[in-house]
N, CA, C and O atoms as a DFTB+ gen file, in Angstrom:
700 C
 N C O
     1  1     102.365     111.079     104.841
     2  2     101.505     111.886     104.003
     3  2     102.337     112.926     103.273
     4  3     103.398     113.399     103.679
     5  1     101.823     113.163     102.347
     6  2     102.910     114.144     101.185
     7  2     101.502     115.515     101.245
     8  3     100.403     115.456     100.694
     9  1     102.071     116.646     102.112
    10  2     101.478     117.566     101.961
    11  2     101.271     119.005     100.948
    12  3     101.538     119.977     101.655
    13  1     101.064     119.239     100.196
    14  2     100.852     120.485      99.024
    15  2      99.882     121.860     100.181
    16  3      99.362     121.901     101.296
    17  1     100.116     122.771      99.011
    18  2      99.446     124.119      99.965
    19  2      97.327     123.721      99.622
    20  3      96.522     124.147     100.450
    21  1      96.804     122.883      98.308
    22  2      95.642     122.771      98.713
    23  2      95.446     121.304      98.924
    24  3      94.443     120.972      99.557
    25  1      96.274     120.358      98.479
    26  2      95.549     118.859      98.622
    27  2      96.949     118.326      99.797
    28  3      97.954     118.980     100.072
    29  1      96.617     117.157     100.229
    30  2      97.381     116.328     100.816
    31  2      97.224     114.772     100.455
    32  3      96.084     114.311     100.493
    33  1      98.394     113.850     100.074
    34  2      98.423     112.926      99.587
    35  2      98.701     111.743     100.427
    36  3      99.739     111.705     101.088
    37  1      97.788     110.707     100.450
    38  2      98.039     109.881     101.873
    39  2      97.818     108.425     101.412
    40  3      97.098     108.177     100.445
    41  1      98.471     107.437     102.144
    42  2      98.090     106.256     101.158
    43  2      96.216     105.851     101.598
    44  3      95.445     106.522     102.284
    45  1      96.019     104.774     101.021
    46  2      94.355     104.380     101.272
    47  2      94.381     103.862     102.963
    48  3      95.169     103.099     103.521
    49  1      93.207     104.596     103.500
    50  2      93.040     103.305     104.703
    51  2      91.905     102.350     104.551
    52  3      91.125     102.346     103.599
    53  1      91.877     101.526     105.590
    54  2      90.493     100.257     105.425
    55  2      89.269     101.471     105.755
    56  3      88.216     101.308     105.139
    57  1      89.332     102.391     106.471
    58  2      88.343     103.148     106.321
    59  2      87.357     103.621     104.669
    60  3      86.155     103.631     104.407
    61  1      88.411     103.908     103.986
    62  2      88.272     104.399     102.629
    63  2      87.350     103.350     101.760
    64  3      86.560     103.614     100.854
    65  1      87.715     102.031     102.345
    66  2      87.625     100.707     101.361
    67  2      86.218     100.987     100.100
    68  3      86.032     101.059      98.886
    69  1      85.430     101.074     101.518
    70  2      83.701     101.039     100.747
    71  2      83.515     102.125      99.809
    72  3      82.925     101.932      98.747
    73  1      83.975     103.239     100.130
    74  2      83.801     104.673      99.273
    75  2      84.973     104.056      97.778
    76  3      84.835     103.873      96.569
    77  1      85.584     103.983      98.342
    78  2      86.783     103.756      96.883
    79  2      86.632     102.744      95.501
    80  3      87.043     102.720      94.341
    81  1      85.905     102.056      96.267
    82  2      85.025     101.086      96.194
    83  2      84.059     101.069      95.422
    84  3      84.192     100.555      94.311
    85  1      83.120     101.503      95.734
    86  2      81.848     102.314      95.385
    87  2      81.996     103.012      93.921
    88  3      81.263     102.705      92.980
    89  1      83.392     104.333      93.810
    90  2      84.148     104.652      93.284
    91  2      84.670     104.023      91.564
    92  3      84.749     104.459      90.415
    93  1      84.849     103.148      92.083
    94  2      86.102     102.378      91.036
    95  2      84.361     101.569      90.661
    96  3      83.948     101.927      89.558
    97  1      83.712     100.917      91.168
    98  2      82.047     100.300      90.187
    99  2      81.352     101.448      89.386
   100  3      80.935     101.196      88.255
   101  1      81.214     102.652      89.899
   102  2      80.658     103.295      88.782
   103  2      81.480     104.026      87.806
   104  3      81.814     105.190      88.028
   105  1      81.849     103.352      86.655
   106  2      81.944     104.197      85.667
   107  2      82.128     105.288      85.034
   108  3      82.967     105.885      84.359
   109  1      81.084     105.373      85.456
   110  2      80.689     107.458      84.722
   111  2      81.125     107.860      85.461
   112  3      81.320     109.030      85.130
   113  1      81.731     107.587      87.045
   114  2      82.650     108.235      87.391
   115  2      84.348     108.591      86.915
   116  3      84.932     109.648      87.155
   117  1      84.674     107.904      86.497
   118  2      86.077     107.507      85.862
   119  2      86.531     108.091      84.444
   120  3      87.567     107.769      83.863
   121  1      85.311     109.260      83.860
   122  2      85.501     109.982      83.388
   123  2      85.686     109.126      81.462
   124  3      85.448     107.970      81.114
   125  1      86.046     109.987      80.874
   126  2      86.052     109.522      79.074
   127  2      87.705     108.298      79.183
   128  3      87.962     107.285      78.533
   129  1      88.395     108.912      80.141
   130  2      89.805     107.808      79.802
   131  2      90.254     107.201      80.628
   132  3      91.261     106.522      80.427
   133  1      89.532     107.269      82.038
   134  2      90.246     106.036      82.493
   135  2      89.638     104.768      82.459
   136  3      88.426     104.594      82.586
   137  1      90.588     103.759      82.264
   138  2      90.339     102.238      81.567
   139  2      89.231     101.705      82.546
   140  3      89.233     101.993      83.743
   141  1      88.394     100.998      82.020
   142  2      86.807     100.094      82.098
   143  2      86.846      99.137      82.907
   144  3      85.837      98.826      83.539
   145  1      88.357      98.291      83.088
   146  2      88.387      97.011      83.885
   147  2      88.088      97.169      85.543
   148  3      88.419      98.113      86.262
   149  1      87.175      95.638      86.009
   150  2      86.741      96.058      87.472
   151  2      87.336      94.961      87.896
   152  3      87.340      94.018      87.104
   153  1      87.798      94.829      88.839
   154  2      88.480      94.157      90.123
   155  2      87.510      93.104      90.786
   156  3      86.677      93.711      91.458
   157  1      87.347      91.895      90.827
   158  2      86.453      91.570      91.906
   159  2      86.666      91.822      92.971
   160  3      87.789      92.099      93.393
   161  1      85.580      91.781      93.684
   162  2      85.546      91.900      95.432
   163  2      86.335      91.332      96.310
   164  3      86.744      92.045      97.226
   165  1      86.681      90.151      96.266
   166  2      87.835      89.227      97.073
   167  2      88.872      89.732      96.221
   168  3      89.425      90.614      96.878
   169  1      89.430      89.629      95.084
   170  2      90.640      90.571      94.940
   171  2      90.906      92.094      95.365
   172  3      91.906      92.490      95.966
   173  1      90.115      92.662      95.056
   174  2      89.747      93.798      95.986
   175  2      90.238      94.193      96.954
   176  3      90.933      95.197      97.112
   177  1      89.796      93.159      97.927
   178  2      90.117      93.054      99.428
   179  2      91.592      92.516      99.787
   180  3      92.415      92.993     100.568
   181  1      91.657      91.526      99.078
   182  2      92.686      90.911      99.187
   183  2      94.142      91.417      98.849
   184  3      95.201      91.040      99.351
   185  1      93.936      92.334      97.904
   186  2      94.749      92.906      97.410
   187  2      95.145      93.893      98.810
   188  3      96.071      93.707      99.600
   189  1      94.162      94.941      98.819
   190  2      94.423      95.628      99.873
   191  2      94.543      94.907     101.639
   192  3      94.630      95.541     102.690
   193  1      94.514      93.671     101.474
   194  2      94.761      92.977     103.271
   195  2      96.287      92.369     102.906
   196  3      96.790      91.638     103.759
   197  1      96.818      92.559     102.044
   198  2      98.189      91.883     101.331
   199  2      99.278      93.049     100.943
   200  3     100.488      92.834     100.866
   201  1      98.615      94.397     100.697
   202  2      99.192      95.213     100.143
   203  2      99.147      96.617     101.165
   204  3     100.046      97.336     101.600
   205  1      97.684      96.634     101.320
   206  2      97.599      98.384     101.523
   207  2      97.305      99.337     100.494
   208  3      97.140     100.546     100.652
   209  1      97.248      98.622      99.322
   210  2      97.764      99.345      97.675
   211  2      98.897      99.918      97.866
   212  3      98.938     101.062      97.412
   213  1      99.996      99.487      98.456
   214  2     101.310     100.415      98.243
   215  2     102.168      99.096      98.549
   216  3     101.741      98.089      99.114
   217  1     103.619      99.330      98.003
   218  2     105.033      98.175      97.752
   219  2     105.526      98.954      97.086
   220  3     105.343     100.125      96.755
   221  1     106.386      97.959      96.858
   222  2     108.025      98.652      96.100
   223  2     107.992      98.981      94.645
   224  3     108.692      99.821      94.081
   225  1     107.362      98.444      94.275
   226  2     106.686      99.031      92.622
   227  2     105.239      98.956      92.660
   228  3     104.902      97.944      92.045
   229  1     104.290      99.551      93.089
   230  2     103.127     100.133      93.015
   231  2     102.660     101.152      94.541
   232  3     103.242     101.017      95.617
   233  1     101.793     101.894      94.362
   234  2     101.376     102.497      95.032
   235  2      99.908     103.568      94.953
   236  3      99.824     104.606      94.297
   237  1      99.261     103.196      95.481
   238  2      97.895     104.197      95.654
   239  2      97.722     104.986      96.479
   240  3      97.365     104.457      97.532
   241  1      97.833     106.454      96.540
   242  2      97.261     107.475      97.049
   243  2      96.108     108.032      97.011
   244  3      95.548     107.934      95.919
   245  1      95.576     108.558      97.780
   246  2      93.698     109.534      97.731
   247  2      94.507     110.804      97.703
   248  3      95.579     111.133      98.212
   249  1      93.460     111.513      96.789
   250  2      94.169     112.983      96.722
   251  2      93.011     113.685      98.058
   252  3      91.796     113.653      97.859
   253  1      93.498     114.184      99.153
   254  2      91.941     114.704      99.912
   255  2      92.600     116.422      99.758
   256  3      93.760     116.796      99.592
   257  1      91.131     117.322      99.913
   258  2      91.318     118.785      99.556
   259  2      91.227     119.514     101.214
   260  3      91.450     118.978     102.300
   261  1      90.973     120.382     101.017
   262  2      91.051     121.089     102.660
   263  2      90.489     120.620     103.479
   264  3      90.865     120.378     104.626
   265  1      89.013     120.338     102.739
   266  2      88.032     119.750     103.737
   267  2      87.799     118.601     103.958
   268  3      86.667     118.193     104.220
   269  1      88.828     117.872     103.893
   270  2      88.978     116.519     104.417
   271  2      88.216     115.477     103.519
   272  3      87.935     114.412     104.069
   273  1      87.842     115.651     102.196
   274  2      87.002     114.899     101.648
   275  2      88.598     114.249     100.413
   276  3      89.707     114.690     100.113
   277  1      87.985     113.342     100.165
   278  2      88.524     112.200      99.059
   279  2      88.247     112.605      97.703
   280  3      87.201     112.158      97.234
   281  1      89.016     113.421      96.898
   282  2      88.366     114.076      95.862
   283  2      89.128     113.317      94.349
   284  3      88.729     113.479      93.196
   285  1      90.020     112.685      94.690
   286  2      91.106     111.535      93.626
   287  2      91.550     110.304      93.902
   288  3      91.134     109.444      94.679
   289  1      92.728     110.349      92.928
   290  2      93.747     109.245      93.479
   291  2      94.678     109.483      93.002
   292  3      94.568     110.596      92.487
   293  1      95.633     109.069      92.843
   294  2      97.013     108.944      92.288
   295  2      97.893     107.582      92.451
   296  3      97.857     106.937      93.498
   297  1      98.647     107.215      91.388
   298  2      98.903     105.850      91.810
   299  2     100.636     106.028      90.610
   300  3     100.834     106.677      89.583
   301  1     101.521     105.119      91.417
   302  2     102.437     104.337      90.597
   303  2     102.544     103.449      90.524
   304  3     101.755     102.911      91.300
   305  1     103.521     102.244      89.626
   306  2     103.618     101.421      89.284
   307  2     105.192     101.560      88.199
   308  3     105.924     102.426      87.719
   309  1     105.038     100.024      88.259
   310  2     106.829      99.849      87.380
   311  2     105.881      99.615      86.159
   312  3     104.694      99.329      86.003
   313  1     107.283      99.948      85.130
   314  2     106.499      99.912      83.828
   315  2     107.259      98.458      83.366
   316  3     106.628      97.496      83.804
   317  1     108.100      98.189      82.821
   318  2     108.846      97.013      82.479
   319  2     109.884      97.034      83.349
   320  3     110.314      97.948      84.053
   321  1     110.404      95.360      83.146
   322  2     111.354      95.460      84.379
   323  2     113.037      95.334      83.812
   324  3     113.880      94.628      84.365
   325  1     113.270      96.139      82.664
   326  2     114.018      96.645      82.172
   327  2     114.539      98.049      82.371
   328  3     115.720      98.380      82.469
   329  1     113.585      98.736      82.409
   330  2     113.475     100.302      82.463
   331  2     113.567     100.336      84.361
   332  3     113.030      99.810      85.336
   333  1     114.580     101.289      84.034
   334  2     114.301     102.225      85.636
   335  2     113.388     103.276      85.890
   336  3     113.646     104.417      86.274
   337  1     111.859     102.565      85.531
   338  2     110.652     103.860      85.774
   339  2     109.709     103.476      86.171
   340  3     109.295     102.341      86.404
   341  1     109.283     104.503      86.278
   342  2     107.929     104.282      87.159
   343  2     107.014     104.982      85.993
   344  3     107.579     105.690      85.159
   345  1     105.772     104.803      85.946
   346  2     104.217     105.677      85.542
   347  2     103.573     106.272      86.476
   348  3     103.459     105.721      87.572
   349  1     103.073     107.403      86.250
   350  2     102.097     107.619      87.427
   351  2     100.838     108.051      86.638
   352  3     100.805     108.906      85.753
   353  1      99.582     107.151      87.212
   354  2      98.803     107.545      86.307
   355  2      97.493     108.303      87.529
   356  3      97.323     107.963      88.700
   357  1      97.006     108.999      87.027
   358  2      96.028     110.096      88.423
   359  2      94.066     110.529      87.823
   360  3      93.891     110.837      86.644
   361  1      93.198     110.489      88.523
   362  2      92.021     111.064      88.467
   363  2      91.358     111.638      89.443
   364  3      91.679     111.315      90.587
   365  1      90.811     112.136      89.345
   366  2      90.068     113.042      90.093
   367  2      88.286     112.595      90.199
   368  3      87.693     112.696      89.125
   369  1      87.618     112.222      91.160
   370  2      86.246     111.486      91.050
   371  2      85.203     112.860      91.098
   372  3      84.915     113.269      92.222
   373  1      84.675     113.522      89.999
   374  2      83.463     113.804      89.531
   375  2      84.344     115.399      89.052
   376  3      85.422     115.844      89.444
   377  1      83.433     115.898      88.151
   378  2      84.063     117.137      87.423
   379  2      84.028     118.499      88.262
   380  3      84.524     119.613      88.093
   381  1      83.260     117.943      89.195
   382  2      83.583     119.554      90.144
   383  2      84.677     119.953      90.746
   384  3      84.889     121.041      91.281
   385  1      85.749     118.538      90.588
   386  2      87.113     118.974      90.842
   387  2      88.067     119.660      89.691
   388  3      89.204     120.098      89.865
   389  1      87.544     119.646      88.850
   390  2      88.449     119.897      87.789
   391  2      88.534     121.083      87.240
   392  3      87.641     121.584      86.557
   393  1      89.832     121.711      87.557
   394  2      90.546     123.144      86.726
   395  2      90.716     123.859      88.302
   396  3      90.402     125.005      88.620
   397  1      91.219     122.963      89.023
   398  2      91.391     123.725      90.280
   399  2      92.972     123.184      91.024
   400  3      93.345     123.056      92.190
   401  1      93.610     122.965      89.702
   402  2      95.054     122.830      90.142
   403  2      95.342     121.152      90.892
   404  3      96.409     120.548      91.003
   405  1      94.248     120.827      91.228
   406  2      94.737     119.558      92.225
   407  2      95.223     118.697      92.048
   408  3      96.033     118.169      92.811
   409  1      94.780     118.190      90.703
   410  2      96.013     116.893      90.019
   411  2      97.181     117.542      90.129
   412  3      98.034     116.730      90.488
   413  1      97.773     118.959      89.947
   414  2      98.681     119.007      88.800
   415  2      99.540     119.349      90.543
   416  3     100.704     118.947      90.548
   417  1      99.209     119.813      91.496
   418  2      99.844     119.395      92.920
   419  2     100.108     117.918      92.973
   420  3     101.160     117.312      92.769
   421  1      99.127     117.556      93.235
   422  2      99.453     116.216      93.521
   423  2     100.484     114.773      92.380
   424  3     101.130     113.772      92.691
   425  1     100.081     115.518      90.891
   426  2     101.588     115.193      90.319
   427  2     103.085     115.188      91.062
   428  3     103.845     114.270      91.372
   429  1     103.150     116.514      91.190
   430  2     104.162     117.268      91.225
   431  2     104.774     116.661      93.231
   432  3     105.908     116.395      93.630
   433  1     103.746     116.658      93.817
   434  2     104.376     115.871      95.164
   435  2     104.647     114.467      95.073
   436  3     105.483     114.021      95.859
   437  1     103.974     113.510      94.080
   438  2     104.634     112.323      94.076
   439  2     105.686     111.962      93.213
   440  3     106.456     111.001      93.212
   441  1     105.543     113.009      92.428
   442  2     106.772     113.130      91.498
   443  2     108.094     113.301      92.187
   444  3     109.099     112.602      92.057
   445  1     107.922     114.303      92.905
   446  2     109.312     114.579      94.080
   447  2     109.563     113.525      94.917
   448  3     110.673     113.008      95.045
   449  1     108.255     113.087      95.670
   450  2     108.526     112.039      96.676
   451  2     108.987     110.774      95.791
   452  3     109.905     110.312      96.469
   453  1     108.909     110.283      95.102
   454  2     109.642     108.977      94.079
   455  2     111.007     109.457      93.553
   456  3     111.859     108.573      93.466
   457  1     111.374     110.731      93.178
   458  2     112.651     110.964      92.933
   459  2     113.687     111.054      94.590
   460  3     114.893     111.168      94.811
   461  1     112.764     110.962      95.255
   462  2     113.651     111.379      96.804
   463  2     113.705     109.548      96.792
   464  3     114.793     109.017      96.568
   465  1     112.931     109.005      96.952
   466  2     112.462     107.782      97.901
   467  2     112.752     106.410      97.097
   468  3     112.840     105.316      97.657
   469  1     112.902     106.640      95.576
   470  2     113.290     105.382      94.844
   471  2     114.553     105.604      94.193
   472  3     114.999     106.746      94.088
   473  1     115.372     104.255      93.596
   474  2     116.081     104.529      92.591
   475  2     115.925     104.369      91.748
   476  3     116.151     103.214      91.386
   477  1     115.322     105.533      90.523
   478  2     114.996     105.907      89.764
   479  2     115.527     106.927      89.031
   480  3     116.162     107.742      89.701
   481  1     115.451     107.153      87.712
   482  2     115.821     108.093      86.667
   483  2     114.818     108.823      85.756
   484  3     115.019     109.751      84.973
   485  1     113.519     108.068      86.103
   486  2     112.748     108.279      84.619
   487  2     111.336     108.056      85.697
   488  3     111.137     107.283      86.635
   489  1     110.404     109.258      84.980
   490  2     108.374     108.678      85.324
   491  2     108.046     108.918      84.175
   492  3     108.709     109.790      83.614
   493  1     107.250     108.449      83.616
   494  2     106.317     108.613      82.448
   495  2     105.153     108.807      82.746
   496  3     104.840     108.637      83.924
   497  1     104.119     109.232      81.761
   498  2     103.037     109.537      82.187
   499  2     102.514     109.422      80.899
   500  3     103.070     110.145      80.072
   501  1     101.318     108.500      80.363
   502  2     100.730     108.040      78.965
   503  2      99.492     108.804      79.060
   504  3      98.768     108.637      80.041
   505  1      99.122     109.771      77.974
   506  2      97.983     110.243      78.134
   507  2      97.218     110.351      76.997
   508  3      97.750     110.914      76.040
   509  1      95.732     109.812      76.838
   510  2      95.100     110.002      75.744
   511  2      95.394     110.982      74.553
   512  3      95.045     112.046      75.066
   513  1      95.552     111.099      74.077
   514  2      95.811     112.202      73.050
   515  2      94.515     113.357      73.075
   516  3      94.570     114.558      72.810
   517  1      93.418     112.578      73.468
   518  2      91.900     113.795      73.235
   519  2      91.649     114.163      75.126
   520  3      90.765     114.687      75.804
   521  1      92.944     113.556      75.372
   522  2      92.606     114.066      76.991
   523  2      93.011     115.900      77.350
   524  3      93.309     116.097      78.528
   525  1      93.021     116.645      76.802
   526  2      93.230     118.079      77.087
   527  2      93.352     118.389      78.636
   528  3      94.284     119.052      79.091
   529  1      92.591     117.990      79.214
   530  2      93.327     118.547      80.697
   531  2      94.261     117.938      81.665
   532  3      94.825     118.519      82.592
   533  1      94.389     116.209      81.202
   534  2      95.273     115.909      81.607
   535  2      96.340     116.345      80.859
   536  3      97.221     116.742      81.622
   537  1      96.772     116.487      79.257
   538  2      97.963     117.274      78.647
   539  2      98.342     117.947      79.297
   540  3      99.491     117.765      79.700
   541  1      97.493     119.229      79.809
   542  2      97.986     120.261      80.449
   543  2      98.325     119.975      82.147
   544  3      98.838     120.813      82.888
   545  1      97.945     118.717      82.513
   546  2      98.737     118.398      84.055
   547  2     100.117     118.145      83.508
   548  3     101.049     118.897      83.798
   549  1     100.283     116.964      82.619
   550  2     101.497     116.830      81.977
   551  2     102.590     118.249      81.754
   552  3     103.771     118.108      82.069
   553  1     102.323     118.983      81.449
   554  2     103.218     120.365      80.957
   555  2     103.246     120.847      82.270
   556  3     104.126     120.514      83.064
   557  1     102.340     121.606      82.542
   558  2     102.181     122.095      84.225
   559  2     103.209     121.367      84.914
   560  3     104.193     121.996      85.305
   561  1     103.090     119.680      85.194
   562  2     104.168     119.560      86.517
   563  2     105.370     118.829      85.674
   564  3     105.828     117.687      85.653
   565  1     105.602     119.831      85.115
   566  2     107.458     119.790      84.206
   567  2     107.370     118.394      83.652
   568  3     108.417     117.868      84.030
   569  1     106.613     117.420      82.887
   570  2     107.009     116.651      82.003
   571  2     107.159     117.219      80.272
   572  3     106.756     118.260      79.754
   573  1     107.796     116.223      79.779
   574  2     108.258     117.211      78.551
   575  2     107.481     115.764      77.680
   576  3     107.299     114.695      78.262
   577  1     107.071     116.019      76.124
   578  2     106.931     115.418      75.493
   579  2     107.765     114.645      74.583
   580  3     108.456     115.085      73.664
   581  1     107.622     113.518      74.931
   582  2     108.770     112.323      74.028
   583  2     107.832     111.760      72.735
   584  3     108.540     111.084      71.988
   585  1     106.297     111.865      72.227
   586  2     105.977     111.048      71.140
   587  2     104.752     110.870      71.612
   588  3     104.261     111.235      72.680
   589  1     104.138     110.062      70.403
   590  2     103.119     109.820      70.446
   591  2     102.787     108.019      70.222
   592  3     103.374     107.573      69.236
   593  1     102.276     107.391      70.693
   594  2     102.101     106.091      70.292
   595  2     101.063     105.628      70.015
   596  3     100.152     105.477      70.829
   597  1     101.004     105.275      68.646
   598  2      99.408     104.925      67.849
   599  2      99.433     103.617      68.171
   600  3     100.256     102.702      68.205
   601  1      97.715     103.882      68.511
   602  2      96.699     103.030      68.781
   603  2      97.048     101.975      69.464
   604  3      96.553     100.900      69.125
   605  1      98.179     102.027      70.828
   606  2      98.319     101.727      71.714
   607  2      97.467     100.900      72.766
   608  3      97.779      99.765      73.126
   609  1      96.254     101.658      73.259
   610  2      94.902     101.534      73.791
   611  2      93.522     101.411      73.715
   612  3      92.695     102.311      73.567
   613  1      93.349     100.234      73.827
   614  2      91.840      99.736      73.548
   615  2      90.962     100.495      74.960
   616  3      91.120     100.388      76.176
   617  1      90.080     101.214      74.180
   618  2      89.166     101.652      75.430
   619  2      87.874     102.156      74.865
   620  3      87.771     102.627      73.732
   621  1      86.878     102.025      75.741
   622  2      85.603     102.013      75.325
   623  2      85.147     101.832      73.726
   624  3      84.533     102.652      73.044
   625  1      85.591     100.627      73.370
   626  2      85.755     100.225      71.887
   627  2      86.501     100.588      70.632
   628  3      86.437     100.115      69.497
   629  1      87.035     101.301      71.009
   630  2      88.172     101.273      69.786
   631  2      89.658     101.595      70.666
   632  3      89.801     101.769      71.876
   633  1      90.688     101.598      69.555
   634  2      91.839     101.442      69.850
   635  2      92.599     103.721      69.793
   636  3      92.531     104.679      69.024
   637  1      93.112     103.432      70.973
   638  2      93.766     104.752      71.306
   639  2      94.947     105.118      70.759
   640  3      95.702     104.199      70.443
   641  1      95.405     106.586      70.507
   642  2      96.428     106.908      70.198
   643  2      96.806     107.506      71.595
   644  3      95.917     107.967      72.311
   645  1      98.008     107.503      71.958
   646  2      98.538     107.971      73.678
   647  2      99.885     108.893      73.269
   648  3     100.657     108.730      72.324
   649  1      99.889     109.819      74.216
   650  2     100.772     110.495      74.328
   651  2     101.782     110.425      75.363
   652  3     101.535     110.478      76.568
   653  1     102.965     110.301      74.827
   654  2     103.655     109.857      76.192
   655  2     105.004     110.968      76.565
   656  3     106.023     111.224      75.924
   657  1     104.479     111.487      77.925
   658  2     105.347     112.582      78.435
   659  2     106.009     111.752      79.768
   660  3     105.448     110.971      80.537
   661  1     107.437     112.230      79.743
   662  2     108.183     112.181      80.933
   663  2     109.093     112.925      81.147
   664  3     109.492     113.732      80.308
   665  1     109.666     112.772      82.487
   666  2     110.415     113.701      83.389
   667  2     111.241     112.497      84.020
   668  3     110.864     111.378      84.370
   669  1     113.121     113.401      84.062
   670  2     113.914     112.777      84.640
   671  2     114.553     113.156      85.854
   672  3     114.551     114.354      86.138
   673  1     115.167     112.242      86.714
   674  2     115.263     112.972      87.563
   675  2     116.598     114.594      87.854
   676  3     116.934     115.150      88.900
   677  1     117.025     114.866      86.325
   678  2     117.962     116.010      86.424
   679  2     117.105     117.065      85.774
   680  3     117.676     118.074      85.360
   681  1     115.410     116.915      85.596
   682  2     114.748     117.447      85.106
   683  2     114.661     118.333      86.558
   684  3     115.533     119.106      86.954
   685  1     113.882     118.142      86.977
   686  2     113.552     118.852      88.279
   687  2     114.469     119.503      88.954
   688  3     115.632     119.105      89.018
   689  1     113.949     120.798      89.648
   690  2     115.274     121.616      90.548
   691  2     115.664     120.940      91.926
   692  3     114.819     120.100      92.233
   693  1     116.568     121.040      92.741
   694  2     116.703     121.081      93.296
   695  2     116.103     121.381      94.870
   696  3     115.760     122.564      94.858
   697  1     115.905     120.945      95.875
   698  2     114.940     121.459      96.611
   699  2     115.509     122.098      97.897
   700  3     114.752     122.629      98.709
């Protein structure tokens, strides 16, 4: 578990399954930008009786807050298998979490834990352009802005412009 002073970051258990679950089918939970696609149920499962959601290039975390509740996620993945990077892309499930620092912890601990734990040079992080509070997780946990990439992303019917911030690993201090 990757601990911060308000959230703690832990991978999924089979406990979680049904809630996460539950989660990832509704929608309107998942907020204006994160992407629409659903998983079937036997992949679902399967995925997680094969995986855990975590390996050597991907990984799923629950962000949980003091009180022991499941209030996100956080996840990596390889981006091409050219590049030495990873993405990390993160949400938070319903708006009463939001503007209370917790993504931008829980950035910032898997950010460290992948610069400790992989060999790696580079995370990126692609963010809507009309996403404003994820921007500001982006700045907050030291990524810097490299560009913008038009209309990149098809989502909820039209095509996205994304912003793409990253951090290397001589970016970060020392610990």
């Amino acid at each position: 578990m990757l601990k911060g002073q308000n959230i703690t970051l832990r991978p999924v258990r089979e406990a979680d399954l049904a809630r996460l679950r539950e989660l990832d089918l509704d929608l309107d939970s998942r907020g204006d930008y994160w992407p629409l696609g659903i998983m079937s149920e036997v992949a679902y499962r399967d995925d997680f009786a094969r995986s855990g959601f975590w390996g050597e290039n991907f990984g799923r975390l629950v962000m949980i807050d003091a009180g022991d509740e499941i209030i996100g996620e956080i996840m990596y993945f390889k981006t091409v298998p050219y590049m030495e990077e990873f993405e990390i892309g993160y949400r938070l499930f319903g708006k009463q979490h939001w503007g209370k620092g917790a993504t931008t912890e829980a950035l910032q601990l898997l950010t460290r834990y992948l610069f400790d734990s992989k060999n790696i040079n580079r995370i990126r992080l692609c963010i809507d352009v009309e996403n404003a509070g994820s921007l500001k997780v982006a700045q907050k946990g030291g990524y810097k802005h490299e560009g913008t990439m038009h209309g990149c992303m098809f989502h909820r019917g039209r095509h996205h412009d994304m912003e793409l911030y990253a951090i290397t690993r001589g970016d970060i201090p020392l610990a």
